[in-house]
VOBAPA-220665 format. One record per residue (C-alpha): residue number from 1; x, y, z. Coordinates in Angstrom, 1 decimal, padded with zeros to 4 digits, always signed. Each point is the difference from the previous one (the first is absolute). Layout:
BEGIN
(NUM, (X, Y, Z));
...
END
This chain:
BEGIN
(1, (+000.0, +000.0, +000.0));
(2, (+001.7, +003.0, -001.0));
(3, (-000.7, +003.0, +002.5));
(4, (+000.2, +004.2, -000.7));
(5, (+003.7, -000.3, +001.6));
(6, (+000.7, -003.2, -002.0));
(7, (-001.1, +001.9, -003.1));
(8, (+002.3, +003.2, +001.0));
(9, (+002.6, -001.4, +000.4));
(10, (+000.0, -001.6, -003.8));
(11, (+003.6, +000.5, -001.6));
(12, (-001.9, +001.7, -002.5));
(13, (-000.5, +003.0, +002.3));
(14, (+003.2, +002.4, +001.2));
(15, (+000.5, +000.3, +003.9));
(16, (-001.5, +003.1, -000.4));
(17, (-002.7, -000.5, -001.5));
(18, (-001.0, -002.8, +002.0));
(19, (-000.3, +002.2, +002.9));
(20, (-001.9, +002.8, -001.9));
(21, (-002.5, -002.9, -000.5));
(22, (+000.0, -001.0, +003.1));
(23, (-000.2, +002.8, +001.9));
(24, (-002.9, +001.0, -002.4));
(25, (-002.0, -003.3, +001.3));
(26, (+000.9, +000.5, +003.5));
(27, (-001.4, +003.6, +000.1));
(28, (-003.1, -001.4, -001.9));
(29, (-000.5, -002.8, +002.2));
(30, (+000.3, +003.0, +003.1));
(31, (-002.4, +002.3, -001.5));
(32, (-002.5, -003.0, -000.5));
(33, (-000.4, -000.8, +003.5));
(34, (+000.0, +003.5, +001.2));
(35, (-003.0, +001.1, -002.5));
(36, (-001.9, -003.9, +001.3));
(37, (+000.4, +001.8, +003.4));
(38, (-001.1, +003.5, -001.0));
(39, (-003.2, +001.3, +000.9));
(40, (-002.4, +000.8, -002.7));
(41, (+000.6, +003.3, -001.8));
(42, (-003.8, +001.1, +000.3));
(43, (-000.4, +003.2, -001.0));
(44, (-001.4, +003.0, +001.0));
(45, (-003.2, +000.4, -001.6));
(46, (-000.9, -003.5, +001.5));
(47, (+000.1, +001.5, +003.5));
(48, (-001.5, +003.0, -001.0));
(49, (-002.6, -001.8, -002.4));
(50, (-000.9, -002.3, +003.0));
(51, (-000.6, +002.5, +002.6));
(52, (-002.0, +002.2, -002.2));
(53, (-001.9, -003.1, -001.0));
(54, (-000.7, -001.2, +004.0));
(55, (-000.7, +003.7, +001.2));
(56, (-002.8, +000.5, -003.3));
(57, (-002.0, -003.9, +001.3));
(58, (+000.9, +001.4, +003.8));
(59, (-002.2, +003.4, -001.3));
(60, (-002.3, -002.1, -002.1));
(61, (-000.7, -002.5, +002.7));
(62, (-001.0, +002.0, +002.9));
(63, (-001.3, +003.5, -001.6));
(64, (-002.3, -001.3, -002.8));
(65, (-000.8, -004.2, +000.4));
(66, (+000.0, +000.4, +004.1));
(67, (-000.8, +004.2, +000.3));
(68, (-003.0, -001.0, +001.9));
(69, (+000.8, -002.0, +003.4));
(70, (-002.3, -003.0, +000.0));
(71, (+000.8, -004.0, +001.1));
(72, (+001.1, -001.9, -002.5));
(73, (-001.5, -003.2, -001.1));
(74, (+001.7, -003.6, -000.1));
(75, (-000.5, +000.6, -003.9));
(76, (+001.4, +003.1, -000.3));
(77, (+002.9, -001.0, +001.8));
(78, (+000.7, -003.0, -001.6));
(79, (-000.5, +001.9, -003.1));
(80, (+002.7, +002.4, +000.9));
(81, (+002.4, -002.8, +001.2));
(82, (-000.4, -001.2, -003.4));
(83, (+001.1, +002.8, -000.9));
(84, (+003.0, +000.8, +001.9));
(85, (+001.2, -003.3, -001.1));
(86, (-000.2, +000.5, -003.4));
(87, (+001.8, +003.3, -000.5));
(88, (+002.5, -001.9, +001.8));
(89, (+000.4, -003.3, -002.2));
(90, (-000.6, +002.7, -002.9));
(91, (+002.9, +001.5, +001.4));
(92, (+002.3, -002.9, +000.4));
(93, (-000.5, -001.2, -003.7));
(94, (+001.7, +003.8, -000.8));
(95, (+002.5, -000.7, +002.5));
(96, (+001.0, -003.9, -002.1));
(97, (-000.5, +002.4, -003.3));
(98, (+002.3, +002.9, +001.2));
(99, (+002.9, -002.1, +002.4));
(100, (-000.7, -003.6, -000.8));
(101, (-001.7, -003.3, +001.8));
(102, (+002.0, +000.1, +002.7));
(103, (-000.6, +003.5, +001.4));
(104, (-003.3, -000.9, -000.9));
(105, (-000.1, -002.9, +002.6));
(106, (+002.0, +002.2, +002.4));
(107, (-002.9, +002.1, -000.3));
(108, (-002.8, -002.5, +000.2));
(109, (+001.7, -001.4, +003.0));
(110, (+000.2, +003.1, +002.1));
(111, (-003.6, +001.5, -000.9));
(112, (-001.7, -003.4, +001.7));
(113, (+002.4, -000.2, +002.8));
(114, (-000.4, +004.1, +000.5));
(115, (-003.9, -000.8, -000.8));
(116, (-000.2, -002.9, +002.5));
(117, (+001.5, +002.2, +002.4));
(118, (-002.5, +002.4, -000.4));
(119, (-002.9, -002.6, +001.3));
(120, (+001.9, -000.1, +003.1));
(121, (-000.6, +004.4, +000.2));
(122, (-003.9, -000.9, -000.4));
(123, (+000.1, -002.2, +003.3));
(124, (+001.3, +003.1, +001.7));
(125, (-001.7, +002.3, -001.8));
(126, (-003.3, -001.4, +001.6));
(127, (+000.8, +000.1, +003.3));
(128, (+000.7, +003.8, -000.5));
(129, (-003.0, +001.3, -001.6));
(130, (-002.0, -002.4, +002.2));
(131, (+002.0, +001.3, +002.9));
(132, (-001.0, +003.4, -000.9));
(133, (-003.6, -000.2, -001.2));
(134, (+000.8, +000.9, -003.7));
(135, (-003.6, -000.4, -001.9));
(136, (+000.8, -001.9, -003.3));
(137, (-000.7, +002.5, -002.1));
(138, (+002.7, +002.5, +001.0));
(139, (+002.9, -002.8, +000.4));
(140, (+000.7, +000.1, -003.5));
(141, (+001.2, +003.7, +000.1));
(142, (+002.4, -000.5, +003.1));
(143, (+001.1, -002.6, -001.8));
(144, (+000.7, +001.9, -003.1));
(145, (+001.8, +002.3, +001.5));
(146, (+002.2, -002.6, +002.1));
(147, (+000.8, -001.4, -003.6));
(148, (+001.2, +003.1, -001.8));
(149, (+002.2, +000.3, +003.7));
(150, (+000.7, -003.6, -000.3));
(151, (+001.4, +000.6, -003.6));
(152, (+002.5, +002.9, +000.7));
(153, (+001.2, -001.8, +002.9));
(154, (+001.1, -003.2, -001.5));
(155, (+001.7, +002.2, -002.6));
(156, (+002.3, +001.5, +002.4));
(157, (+000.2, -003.9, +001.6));
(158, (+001.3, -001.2, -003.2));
(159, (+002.1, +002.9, -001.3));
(160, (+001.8, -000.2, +003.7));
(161, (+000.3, -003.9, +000.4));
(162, (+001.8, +000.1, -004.1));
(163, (+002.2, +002.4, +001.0));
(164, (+001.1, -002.2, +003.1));
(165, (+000.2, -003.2, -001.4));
(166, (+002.3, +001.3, -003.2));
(167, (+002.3, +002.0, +002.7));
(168, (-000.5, -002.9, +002.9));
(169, (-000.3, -003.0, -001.5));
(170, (-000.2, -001.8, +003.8));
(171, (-003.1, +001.8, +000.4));
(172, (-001.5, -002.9, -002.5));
(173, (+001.0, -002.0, +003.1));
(174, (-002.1, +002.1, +002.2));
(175, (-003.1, +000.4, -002.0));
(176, (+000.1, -004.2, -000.1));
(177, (+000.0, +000.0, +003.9));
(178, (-002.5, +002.4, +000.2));
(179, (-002.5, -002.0, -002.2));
(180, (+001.0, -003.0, +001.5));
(181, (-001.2, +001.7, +003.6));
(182, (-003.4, +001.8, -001.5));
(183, (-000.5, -003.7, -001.7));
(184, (+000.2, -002.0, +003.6));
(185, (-001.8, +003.5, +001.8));
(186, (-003.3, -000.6, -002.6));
(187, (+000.1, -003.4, +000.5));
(188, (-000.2, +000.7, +004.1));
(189, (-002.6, +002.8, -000.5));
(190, (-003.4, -000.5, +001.4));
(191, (-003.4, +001.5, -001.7));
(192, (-000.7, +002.7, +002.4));
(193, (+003.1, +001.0, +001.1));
(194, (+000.1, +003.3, -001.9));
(195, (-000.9, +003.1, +002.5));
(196, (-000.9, +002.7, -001.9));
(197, (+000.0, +002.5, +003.3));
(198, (+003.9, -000.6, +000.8));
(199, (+000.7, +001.4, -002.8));
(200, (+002.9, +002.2, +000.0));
(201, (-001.0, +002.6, -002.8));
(202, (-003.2, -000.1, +001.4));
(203, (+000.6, +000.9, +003.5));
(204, (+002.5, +002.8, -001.1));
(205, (-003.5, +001.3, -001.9));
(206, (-002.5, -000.4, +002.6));
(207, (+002.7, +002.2, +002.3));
(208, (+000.6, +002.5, -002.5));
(209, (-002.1, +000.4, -002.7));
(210, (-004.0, +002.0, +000.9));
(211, (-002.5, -002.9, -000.9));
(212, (-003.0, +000.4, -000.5));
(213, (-002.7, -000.8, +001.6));
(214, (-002.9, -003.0, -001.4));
(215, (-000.1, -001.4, -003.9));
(216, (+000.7, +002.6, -002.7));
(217, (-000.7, -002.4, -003.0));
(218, (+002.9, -000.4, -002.3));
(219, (+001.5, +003.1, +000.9));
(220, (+003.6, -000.2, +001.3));
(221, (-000.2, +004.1, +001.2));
(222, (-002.6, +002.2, +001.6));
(223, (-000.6, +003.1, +001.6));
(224, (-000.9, -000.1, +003.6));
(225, (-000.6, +003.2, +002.0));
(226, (+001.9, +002.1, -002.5));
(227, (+003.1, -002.7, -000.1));
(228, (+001.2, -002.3, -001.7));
(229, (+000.0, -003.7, +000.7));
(230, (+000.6, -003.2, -000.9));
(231, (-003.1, -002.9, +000.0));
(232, (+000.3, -004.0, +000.9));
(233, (+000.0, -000.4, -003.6));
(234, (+003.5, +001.5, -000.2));
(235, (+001.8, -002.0, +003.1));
(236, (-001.5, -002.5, -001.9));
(237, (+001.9, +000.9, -002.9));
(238, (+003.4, +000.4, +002.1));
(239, (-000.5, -003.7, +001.6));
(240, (-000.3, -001.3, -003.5));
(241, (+002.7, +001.6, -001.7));
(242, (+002.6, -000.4, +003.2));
(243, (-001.2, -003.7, -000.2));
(244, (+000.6, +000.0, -003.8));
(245, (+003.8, +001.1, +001.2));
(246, (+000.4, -003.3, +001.8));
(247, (-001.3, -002.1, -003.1));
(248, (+002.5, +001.7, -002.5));
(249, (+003.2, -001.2, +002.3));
(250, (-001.4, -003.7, -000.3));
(251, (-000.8, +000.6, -003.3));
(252, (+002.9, +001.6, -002.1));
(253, (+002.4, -002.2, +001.6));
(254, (-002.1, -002.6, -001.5));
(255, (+000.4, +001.3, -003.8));
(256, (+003.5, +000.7, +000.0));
(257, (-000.3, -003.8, +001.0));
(258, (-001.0, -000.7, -003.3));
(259, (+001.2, +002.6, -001.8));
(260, (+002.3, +002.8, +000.4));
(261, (-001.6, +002.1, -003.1));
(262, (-000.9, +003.3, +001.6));
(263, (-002.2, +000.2, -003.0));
(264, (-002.0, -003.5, -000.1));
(265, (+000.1, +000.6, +004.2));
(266, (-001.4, +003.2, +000.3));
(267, (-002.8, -000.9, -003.2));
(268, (-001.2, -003.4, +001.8));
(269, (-000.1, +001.4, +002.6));
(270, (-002.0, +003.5, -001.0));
(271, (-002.7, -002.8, -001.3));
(272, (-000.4, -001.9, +003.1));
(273, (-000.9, +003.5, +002.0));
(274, (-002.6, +000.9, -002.9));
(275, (-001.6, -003.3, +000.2));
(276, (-000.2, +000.1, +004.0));
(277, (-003.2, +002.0, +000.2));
(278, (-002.3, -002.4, -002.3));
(279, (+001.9, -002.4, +002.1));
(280, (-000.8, +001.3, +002.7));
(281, (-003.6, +000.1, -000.2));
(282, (-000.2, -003.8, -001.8));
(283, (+001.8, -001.6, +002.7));
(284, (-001.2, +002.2, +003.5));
(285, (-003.3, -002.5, +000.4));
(286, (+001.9, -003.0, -001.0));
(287, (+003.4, +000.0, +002.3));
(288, (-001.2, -002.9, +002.0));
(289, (+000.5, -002.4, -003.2));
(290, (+003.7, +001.0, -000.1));
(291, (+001.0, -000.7, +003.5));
(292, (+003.5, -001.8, -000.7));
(293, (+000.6, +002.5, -002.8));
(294, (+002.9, +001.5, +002.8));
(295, (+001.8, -003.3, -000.3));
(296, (+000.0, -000.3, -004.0));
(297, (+001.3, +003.9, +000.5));
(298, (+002.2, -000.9, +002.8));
(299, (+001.6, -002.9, -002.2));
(300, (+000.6, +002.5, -002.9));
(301, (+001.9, +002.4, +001.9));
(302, (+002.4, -002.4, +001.6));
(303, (+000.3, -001.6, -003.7));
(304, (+000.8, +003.3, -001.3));
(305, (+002.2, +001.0, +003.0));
(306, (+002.2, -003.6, -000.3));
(307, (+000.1, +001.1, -003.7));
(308, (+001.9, +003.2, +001.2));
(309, (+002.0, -001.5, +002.5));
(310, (+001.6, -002.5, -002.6));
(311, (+000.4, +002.3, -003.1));
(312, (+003.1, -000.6, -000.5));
(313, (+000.1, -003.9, -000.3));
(314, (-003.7, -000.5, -001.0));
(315, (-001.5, +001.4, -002.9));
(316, (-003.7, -002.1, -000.9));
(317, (-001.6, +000.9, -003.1));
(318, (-002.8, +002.5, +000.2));
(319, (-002.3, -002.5, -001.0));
(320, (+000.9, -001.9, +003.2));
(321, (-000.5, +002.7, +002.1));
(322, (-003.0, +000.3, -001.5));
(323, (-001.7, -003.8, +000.2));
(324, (+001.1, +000.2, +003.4));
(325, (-001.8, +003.6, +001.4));
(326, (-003.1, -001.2, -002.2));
(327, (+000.4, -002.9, +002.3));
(328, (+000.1, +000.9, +002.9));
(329, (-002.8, +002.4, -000.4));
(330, (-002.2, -002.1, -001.5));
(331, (+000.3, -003.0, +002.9));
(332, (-000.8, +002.5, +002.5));
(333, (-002.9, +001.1, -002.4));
(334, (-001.2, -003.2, -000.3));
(335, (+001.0, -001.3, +003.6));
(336, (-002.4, +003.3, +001.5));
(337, (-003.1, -001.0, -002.4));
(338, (+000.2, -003.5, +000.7));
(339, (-000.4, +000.5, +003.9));
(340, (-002.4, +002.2, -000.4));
(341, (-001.8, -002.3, -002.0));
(342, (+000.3, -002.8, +002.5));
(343, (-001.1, +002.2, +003.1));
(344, (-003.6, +000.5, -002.3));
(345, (+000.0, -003.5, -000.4));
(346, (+000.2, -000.8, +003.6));
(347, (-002.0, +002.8, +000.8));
(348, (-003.0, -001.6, -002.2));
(349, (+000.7, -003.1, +001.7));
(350, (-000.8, +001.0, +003.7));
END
């Protein structure tokens, strides 16, 4: 077998040039790997085409299909889920057009873990606005406004944790621990142990802030005796978005797992947040039938965080990584409706 050096070193080739030649092959071998471990040159216009594009369906969405406040119907939700999951497989065919299949299944891969994430935020999302009293029909709004927060914080998340793990590469080693703890903490967590009143944000508010007194509808100000104040609608609004704070350090941790795109990680998970609403309301009468969905979660986040941890010596495909989230998931899934099933069944019995 007759190798590149073999074939430099042919008599028919001078010293001279034989190390032209191969210094020629050895910079093109260099420059090889370093563009496989580029990032993607996405350009501007994307980022700016993309954020124009989510802020016109953010405007869309809540001033003309939801100006009115009224509660939405398992339909309608469903409907809008349907939706939100469409514009986002829409979106991933352009990603496999524009940057090829495999950024393509980066992206598939982070939008269901970031959107199976985000069923965990409905769990807590209930206990708030039943903590507080929220009427149906005005929980949309608070949560529309947590979103668009929700948004420009996991942009600064992202843009901060790049920056770290291309100037501290250990930090990859961190962000693996970390996922590795929130995975074994879900797992542990108890339905009910969210407390809505101990609240940090929340109790700096109530000290500081002038509420107002009684319901003001969907109003987040008011005037009271000539001042200004703040209604229950709006500490409502800070619990949420401080909350929403909490999910995006589980959560971008999680992408970068999978992908360390700032593009494809900031894009799934910009679609996850959008979806959360409909998701919201389709899932808030139905959590019971998901009750080991924490473990399926749990499991995906220490997956993910072991992934981390051995980067260096353990690269699965994505399509791996991707069987084995849709796996995990869908036995906890399966496991919640099939105990639910069998309490019915026994219930029927008695």
């Amino acid at each position: 077998m007759i190798t590149r050096r073999d074939h430099i070193r042919d008599p028919g080739h001078s010293p001279s040039e034989s190390n032209i030649v191969l210094s020629l092959l050895l910079a093109t071998e260099q420059a090889a790997g370093t563009a496989g471990n580029a990032l993607l040159a996405v350009p501007a216009i994307y980022w700016i085409a993309f954020c124009a594009g989510t802020a016109l369906l953010l405007v869309l969405d809540m001033f003309v299909f939801h100006r009115h406040a009224h509660e939405p119907t398992l339909r309608e939700s469903a409907a809008w889920t349907l939706f939100w999951c469409s514009l986002a497989l829409i979106f991933n065919g352009w990603i496999g057009y524009e940057f090829g299949a495999k950024h393509a299944l980066e992206f598939f891969t982070g939008y269901l873990v970031e959107w199976s994430l985000s069923m965990d935020n409905v769990f807590v999302f209930v206990v708030i606005f039943a903590f507080f009293g929220v009427p149906l029909k005005y929980q949309y709004r608070v949560l529309f406004w947590g979103i668009l927060g929700a948004i420009v914080m996991r942009l600064t998340f992202i843009l901060a944790a790049n920056q770290l793990i291309h100037r501290f590469e250990w930090i990859f080693y961190i962000f693996g621990l970390f996922l590795i703890y929130s995975g074994i903490k879900i797992a542990r967590s108890q339905e009910g142990e969210t407390h809505p009143d101990q609240n940090i944000v929340l109790r700096f508010a109530r000290r500081h802030f002038r509420v107002a007194h009684g319901s003001h509808g969907d109003k987040f100000f008011v005037h009271e005796n000539g001042r200004l104040c703040v209604t229950s609608l709006f500490l409502v609004l800070l619990v949420i978005e401080s909350t929403d704070v909490i999910f995006a350090v589980d959560s971008v941790p999680a992408i970068f797992g999978i992908t360390k795109e700032p593009f494809i990680v900031f894009t799934s998970n910009v679609f996850a947040i959008m979806g959360l609403r409909a998701l919201y309301f389709l899932l808030a009468g139905v959590m019971n039938l998901f009750r080991y969905l924490n473990y399926g979660l749990s499991a995906v986040l220490v997956f993910i965080g072991v992934k981390m941890l051995l980067h260096d010596y353990w690269h699965p495909p994505h399509w791996l990584s991707l069987l084995v989230i849709v796996s995990l998931l869908a036995t906890s899934i399966v496991a919640s409706l099939w105990a639910v099933s069998r309490e019915k069944k026994l219930e029927s019995t008695k």
